[in-house]
C-alpha positions as CSV (number, residue, x, y, z in Angstrom):
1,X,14.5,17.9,-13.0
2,X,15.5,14.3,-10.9
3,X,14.0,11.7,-11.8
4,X,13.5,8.6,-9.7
5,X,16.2,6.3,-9.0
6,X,14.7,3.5,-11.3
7,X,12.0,3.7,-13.7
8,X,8.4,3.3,-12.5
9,X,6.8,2.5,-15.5
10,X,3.1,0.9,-14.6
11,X,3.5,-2.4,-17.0
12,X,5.9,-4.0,-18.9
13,X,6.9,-2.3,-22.3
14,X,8.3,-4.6,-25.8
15,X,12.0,-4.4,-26.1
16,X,12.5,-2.1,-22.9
17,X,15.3,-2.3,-20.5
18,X,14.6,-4.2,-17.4
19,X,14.5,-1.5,-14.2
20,X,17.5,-0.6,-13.0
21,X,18.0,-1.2,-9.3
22,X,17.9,1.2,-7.0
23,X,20.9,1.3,-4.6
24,X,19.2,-0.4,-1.4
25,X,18.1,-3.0,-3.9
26,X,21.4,-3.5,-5.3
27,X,22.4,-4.0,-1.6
28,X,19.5,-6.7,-1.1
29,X,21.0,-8.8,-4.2
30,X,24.6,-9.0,-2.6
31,X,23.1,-9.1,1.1
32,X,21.1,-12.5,-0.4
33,X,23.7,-14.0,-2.8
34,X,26.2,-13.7,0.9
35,X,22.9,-15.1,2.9
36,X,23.1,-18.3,0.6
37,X,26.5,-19.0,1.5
38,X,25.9,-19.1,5.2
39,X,25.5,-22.7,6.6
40,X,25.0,-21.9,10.3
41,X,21.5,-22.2,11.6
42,X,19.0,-18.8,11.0
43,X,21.5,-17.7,8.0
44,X,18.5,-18.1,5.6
45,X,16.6,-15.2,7.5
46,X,16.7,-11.8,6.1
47,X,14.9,-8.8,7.5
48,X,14.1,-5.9,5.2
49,X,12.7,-2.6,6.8
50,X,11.6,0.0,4.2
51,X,9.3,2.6,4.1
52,X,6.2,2.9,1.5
53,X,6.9,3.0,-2.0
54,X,10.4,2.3,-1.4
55,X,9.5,-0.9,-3.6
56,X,10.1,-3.6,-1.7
57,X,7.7,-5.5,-4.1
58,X,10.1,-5.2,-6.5
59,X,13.8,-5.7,-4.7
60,X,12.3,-8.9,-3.6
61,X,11.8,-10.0,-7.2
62,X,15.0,-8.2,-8.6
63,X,17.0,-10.6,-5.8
64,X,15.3,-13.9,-6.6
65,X,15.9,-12.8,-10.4
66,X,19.7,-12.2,-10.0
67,X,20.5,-15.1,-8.1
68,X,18.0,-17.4,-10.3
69,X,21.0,-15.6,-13.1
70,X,23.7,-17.0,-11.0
71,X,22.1,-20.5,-11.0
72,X,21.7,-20.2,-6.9
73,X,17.9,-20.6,-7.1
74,X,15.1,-22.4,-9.0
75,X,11.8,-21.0,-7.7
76,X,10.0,-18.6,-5.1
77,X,7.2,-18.3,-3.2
78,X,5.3,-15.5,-2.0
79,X,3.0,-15.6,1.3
80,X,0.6,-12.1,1.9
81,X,-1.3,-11.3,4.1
82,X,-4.3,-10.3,1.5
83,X,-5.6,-11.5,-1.1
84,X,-5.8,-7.9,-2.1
85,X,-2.3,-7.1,-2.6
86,X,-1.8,-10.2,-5.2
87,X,-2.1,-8.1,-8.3
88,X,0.6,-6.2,-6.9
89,X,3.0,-9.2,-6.8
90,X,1.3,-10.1,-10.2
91,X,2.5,-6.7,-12.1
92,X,5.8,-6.3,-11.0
93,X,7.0,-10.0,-11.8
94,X,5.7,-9.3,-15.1
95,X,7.5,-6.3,-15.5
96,X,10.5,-8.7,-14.8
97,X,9.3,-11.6,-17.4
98,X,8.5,-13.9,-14.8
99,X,5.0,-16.2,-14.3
100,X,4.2,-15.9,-10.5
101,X,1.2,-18.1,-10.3
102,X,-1.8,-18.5,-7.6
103,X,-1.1,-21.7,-5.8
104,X,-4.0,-23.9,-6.4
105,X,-4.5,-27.1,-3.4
106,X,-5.5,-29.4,-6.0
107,X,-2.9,-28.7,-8.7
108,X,0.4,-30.7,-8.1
109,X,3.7,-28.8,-8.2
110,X,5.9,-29.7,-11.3
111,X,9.5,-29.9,-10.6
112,X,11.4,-27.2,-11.5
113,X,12.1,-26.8,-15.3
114,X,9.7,-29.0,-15.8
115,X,5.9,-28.1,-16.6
116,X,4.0,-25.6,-18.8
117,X,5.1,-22.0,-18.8
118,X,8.3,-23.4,-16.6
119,X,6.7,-20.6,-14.1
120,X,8.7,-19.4,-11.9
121,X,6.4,-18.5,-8.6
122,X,3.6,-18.9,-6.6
123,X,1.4,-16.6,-4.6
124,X,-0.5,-17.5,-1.0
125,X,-2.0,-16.3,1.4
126,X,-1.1,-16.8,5.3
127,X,-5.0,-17.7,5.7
128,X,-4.9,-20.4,3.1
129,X,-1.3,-21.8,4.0
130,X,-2.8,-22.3,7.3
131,X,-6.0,-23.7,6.3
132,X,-4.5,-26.0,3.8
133,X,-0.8,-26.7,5.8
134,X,-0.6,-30.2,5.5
135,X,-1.0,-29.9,1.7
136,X,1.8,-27.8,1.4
137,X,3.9,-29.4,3.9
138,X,4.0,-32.1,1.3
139,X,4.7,-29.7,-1.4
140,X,7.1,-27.7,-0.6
141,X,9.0,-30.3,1.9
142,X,10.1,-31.5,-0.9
143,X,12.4,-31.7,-3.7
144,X,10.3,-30.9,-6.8
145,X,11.2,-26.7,-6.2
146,X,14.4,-27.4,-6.4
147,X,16.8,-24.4,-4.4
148,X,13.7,-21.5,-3.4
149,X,13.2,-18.4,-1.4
150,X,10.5,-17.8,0.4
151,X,9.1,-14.1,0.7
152,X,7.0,-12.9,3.6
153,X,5.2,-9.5,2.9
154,X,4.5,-7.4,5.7
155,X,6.3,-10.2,7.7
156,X,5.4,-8.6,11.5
157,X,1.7,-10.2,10.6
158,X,3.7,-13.7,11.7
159,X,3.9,-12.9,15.2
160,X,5.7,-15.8,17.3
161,X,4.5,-16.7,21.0
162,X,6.1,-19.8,22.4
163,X,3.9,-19.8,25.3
164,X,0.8,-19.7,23.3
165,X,1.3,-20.8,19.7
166,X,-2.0,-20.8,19.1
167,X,-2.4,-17.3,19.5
168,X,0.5,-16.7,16.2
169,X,-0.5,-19.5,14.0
170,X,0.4,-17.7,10.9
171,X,3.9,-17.5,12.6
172,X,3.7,-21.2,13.3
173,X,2.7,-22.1,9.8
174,X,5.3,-19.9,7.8
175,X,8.4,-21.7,9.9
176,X,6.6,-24.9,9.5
177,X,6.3,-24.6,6.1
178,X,9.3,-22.7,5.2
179,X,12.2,-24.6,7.2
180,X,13.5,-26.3,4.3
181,X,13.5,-22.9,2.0
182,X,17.5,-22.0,1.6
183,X,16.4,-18.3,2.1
184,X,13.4,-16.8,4.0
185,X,13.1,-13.0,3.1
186,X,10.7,-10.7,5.4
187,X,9.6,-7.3,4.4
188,X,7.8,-5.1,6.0
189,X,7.2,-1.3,6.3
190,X,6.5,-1.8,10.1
191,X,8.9,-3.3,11.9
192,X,7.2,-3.3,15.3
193,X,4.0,-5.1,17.2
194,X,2.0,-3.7,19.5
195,X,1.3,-7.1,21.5
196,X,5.3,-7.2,22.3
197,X,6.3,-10.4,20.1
198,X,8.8,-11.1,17.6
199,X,8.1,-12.3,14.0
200,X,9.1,-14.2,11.3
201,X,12.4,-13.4,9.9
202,X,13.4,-11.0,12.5
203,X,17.1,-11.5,14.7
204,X,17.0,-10.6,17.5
205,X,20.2,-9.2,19.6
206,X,20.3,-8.1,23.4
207,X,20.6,-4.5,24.4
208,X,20.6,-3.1,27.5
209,X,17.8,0.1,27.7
210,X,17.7,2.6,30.9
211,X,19.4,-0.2,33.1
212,X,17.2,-3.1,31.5
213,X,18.5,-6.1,29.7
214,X,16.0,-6.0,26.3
215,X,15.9,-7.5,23.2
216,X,16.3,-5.4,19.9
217,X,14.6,-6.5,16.3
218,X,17.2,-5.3,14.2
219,X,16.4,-5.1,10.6
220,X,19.6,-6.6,7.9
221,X,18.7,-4.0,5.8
222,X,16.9,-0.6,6.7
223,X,15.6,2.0,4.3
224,X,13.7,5.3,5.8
225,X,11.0,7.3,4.9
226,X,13.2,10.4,4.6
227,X,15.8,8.8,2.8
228,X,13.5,8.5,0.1
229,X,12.0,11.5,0.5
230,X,15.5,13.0,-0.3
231,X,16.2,10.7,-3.0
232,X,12.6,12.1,-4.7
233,X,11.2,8.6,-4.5
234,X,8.3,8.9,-2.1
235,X,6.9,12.7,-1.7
236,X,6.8,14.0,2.5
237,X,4.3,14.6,4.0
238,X,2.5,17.9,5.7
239,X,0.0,17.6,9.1
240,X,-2.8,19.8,9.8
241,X,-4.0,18.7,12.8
242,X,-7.7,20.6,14.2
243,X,-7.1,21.3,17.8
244,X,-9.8,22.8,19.9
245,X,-12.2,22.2,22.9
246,X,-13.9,18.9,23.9
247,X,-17.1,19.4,26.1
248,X,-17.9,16.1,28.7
249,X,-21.2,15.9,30.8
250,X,-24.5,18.0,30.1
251,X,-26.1,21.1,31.0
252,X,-29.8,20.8,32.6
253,X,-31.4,24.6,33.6
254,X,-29.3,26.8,35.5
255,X,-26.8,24.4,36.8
256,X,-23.9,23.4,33.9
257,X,-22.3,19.7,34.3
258,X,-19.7,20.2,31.7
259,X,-16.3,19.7,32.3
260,X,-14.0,21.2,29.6
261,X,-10.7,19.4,28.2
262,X,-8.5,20.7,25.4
263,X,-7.5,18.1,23.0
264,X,-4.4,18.9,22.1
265,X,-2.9,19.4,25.4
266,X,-4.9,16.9,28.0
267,X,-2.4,15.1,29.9
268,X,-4.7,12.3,31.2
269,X,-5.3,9.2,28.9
270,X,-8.0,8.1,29.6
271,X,-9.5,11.6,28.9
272,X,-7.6,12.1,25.8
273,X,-8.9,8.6,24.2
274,X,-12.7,10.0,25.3
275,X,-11.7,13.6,23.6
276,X,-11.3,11.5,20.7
277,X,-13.9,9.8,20.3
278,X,-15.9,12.6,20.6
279,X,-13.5,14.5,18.4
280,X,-14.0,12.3,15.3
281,X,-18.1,12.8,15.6
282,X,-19.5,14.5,12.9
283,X,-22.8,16.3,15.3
284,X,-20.7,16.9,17.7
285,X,-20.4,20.4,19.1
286,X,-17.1,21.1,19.1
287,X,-17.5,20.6,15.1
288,X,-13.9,19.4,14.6
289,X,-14.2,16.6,12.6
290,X,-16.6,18.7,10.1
291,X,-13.3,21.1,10.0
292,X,-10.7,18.1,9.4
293,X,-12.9,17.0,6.9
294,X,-13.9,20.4,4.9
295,X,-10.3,21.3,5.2
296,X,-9.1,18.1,3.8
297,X,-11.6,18.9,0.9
298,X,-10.4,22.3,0.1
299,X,-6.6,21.2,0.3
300,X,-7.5,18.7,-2.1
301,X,-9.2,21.3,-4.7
302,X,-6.0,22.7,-4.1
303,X,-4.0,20.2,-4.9
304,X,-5.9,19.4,-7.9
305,X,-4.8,23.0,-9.8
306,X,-1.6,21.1,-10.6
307,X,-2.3,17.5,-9.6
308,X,-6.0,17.1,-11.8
309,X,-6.1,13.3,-11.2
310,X,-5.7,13.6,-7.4
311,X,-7.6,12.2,-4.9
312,X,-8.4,11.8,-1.2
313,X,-9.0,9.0,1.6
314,X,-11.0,9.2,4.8
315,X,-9.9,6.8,7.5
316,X,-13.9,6.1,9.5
317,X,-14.1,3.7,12.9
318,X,-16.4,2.2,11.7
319,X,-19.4,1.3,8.7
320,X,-22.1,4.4,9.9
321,X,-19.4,6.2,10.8
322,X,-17.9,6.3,7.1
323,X,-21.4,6.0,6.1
324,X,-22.1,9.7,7.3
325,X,-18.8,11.1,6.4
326,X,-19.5,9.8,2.7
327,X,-23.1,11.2,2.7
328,X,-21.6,14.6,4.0
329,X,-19.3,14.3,0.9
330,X,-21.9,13.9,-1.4
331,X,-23.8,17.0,-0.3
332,X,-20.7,18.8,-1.2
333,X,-21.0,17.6,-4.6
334,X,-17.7,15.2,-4.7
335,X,-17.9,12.0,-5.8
336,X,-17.2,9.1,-3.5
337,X,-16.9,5.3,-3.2
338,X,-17.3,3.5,0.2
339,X,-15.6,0.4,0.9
340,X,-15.3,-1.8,3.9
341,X,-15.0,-5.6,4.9
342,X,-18.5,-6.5,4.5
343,X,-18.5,-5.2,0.8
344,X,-18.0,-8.8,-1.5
345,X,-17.1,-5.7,-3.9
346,X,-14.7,-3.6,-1.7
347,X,-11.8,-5.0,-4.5
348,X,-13.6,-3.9,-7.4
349,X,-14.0,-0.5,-5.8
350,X,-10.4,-0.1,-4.7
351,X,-9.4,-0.8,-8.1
352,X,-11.6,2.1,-9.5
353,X,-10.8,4.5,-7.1
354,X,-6.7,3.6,-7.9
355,X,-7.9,4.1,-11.4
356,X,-9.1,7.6,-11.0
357,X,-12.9,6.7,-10.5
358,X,-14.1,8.8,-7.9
359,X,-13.0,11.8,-5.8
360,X,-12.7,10.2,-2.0
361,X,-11.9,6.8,-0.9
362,X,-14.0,6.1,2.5
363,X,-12.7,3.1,4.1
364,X,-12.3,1.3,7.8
365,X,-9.4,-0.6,7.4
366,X,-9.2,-2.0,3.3
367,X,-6.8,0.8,2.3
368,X,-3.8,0.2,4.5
369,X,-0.8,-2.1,3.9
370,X,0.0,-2.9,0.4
371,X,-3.1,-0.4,-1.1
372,X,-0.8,1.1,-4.1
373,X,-2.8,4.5,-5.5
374,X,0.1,7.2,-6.5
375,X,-2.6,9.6,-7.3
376,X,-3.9,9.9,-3.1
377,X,-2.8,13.2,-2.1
378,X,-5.0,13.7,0.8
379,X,-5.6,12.0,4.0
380,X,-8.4,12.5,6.7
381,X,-7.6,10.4,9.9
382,X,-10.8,10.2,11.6
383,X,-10.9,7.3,14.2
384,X,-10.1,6.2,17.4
385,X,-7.5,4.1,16.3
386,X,-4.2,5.5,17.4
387,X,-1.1,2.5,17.4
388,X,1.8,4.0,16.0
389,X,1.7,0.8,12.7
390,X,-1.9,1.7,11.9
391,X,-1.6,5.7,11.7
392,X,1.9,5.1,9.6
393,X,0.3,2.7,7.4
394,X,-2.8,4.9,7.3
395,X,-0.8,8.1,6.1
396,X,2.3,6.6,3.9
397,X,-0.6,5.6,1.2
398,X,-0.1,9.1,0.7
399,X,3.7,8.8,-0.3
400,X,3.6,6.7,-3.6
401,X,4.9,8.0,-7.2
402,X,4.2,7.0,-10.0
403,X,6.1,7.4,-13.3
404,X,3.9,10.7,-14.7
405,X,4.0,12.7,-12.2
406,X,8.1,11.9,-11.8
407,X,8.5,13.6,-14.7
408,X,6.4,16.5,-13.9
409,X,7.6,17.2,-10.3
410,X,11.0,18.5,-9.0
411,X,13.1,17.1,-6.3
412,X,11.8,17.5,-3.2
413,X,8.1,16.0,-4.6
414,X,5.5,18.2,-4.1
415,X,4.3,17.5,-0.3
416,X,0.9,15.4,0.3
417,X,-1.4,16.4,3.2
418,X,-2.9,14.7,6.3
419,X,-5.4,16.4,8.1
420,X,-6.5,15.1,11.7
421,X,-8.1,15.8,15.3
422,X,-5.2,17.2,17.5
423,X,-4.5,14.2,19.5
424,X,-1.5,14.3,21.2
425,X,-0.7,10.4,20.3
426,X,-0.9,11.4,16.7
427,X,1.1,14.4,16.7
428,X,3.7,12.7,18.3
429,X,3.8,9.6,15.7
430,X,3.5,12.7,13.1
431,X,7.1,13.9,14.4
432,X,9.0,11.1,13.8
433,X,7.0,9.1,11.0
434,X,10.1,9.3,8.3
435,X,12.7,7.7,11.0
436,X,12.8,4.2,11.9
437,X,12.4,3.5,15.5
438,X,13.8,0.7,17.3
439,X,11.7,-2.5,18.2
440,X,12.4,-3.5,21.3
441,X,11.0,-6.9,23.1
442,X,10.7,-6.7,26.9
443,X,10.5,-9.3,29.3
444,X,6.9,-7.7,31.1
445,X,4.1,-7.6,28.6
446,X,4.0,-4.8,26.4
447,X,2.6,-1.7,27.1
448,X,-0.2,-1.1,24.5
449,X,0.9,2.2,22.1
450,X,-2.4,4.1,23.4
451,X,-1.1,3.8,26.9
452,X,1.6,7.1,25.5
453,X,4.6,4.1,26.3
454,X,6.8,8.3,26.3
455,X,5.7,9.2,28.7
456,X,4.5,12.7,27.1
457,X,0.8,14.1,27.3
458,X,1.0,16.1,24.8
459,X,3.6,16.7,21.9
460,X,6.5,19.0,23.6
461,X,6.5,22.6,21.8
462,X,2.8,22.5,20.6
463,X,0.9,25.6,21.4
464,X,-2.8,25.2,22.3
465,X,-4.9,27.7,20.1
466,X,-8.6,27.4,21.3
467,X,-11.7,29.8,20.3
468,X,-14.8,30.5,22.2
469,X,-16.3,27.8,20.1
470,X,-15.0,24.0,20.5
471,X,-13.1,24.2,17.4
472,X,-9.5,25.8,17.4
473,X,-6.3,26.5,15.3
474,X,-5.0,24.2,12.9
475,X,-1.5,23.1,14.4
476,X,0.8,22.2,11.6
477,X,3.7,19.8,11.2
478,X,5.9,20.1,8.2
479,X,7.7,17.0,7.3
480,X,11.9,16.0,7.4
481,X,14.0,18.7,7.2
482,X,16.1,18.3,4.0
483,X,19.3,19.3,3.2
484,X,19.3,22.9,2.0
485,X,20.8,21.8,-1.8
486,X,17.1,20.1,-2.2
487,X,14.9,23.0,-0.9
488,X,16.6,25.5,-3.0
489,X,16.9,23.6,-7.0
């Protein structure tokens, strides 16, 4: 039975060996310690691409920690996006023996070596660094830190527009701030934007596409979803997308004003963004989104024979909208917890849902990037948002191991499940969600992802199963093919 390629072991343990690397993080220590030898201008920026759970928390620790061993650097400091994900950052530096502290405005930086704890790190957000900028600009412009990294999670937050600088002020603050690092380190699991801008951290090299002279983001360091699905790091996923009928106008005595569309095959866009917002409607008549979601149940009672602590997310639009897809839920008996940006205790619940504290997780948009629960199996995708980051972000929650269930499982993982309307839009970012696609920058404005930037109306090869009633066949997608050794143990 594989085991993962390092130990995933949820704290730190007395007198246990520090985890051991795993190869793309072995490559991140030598890419860095080569960075730091660079002198021309932009060598301090490194790019990392890599999937969900293919712990980029971590190699971004394990690299400060190795060249803070060679004497290269002194200190490190970590931006976020959220607030949220700081216990994240918290964990795994203590797994490594190092103090990564919350930066605190009124609390002067001691020079490194110097101070109580001799800590190590500090954790920001990019909401404070730009409310409190010209704090820090004092702080970290100068000498006290000594030789530091600076780490950008989910870097493609810190989009950069010259033209209107205003517009990526996160952007603007993290150069600002972090010109005078000696190495600038971007992860993300995302490489892309859907406004058309470059980030942070990103190179960017000119290619020429279909006769066009573009500009590529290219990643130093790439590691894809089905890579680590083959190494038995992050499990694949399965689709079950509801396809059916979707019902427009209204029917008044004898004389019908409906016009029928199916949803997994209309060709027009602005008809297949209206099929799905009727699509993810609980009362509406075509009844798919009761199916996604009573299907998503049963899978997960499946799941459970083997998996007891499992549990499942819905993605809502919005607050009523999750509202009646939690009371519907209820009704069936399962226990559920609701969270959303208005809740002052959406953190509290997240942490007792990872904690095994309910059934269902019904959420808008808290349990996206950086949301760590290995035990989420299931997945019901029920809005209207369809860009290619958030329904990747959305379904990789799915992905994670932990150290348990390692043990238990053999190589490939046991498969985790995402059930959705049959938009086209999503089947298509369904077919290729374990590759990593290029990011290209083009000199028109960008074409928003909902606008199908393909070409394609519907995914090629998908057959459209439709009843006399709205709803229709389930249309599944399995996920990478693997190599024929790993199906067969």
């Amino acid at each position: 039975m594989a085991a993962p390629s390092f130990t995933l072991a949820s704290g730190p343990v007395p007198g246990a060996m520090p985890p051991r690397p795993r190869q793309w993080q072995s490559q991140l220590i030598q890419l860095l310690r080569r960075r730091l030898e660079r002198q021309d201008p932009g060598g301090q920026d490194v790019l990392i691409h890599a999937g969900p759970g293919a712990g980029k928390t971590l190699g971004a620790l394990l690299g400060y920690q190795a060249l803070a061993a060679d004497g290269r650097l002194q200190r490190f400091v970590v931006f976020t996006h959220r607030s949220s994900i700081a216990s994240q950052w918290r964990q795994a530096a203590g797994r490594l023996g190092l103090e990564l502290r919350d930066w605190d405005p009124g609390t002067p930086l001691a020079p490194a070596g110097e101070g109580p704890g001799h800590w190590q790190g500090l954790l920001l957000t990019y909401q404070a660094a730009s409310r409190n900028q010209a704090v820090l600009q004092e702080q970290l412009g100068g000498a006290g830190l000594g030789a530091w990294l600076a780490i950008a999670d989910e870097v493609h937050h810190l989009g950069l527009d010259p033209e209107e600088p205003e517009a990526s002020a996160w952007g603007q603050t993290f150069s600002s701030l972090t010109a005078g690092a000696n190495l600038r380190l971007g992860l993300t699991g995302t490489p892309f934007r859907a406004d058309n801008l470059s980030f942070c951290s990103a190179r960017r090299i000119e290619v020429e596409e279909a006769g066009e002279r573009v500009e590529l983001i290219a990643p130093d360091l790439s590691v894809e979803p089905r890579q680590l699905i083959a190494a038995g790091d992050v499990r694949p996923l399965e689709f079950r997308f509801q396809d059916g009928w979707i019902d427009h106008g209204r029917q008044e005595g004898t004389n019908p004003e409906l016009e029928r569309s199916p949803l997994s095959a209309e060709i027009r866009e602005s008809w297949r963004a209206r099929n799905l917002r009727r699509a993810i409607r609980l009362g509406d008549g075509s009844s798919i989104a009761l199916r996604v979601l009573l299907n998503a149940r049963k899978r997960l009672e499946m799941v459970r024979r083997h998996h007891p602590g499992a549990g499942g997310i819905v993605i809502a639009r919005d607050i009523a909208h999750a509202r009646r897809l939690s009371h519907l839920l209820v009704e069936e008996g399962d226990q559920v917890l609701l969270v959303h940006s208005q809740d002052p205790e959406a953190a509290s619940r997240l942490a007792e849902f990872q904690n095994g504290g309910a059934d269902w997780l019904v959420s808008i948009d808290m349990a996206s990037e950086g949301f760590d629960a290995p035990r989420l199996r299931v997945v019901a995708y029920l809005t209207t948002v369809v860009t290619r980051s958030r329904f990747v972000q959305a379904i990789t929650r799915a992905v994670r191991m932990d150290g348990e269930r390692s043990q238990l499982e053999s190589v490939p993982r046991h498969p985790s499940y995402v059930f959705a309307p049959a938009d086209p839009l999503l089947m298509q970012y369904a077919r290729s969600w374990s590759i990593s696609e290029p990011y290209l920058l083009r000199s028109r404005p960008g074409v928003a992802e909902t606008a199908d930037p393909q070409g394609w109306g519907r995914a090629p090869g998908l057959p459209l199963e439709a009843m006399a009633e709205g709803a229709g066949e389930l249309i599944r997608l399995r996920g990478p093919q693997l190599p024929n050794f790993l199906l067969h143990p």
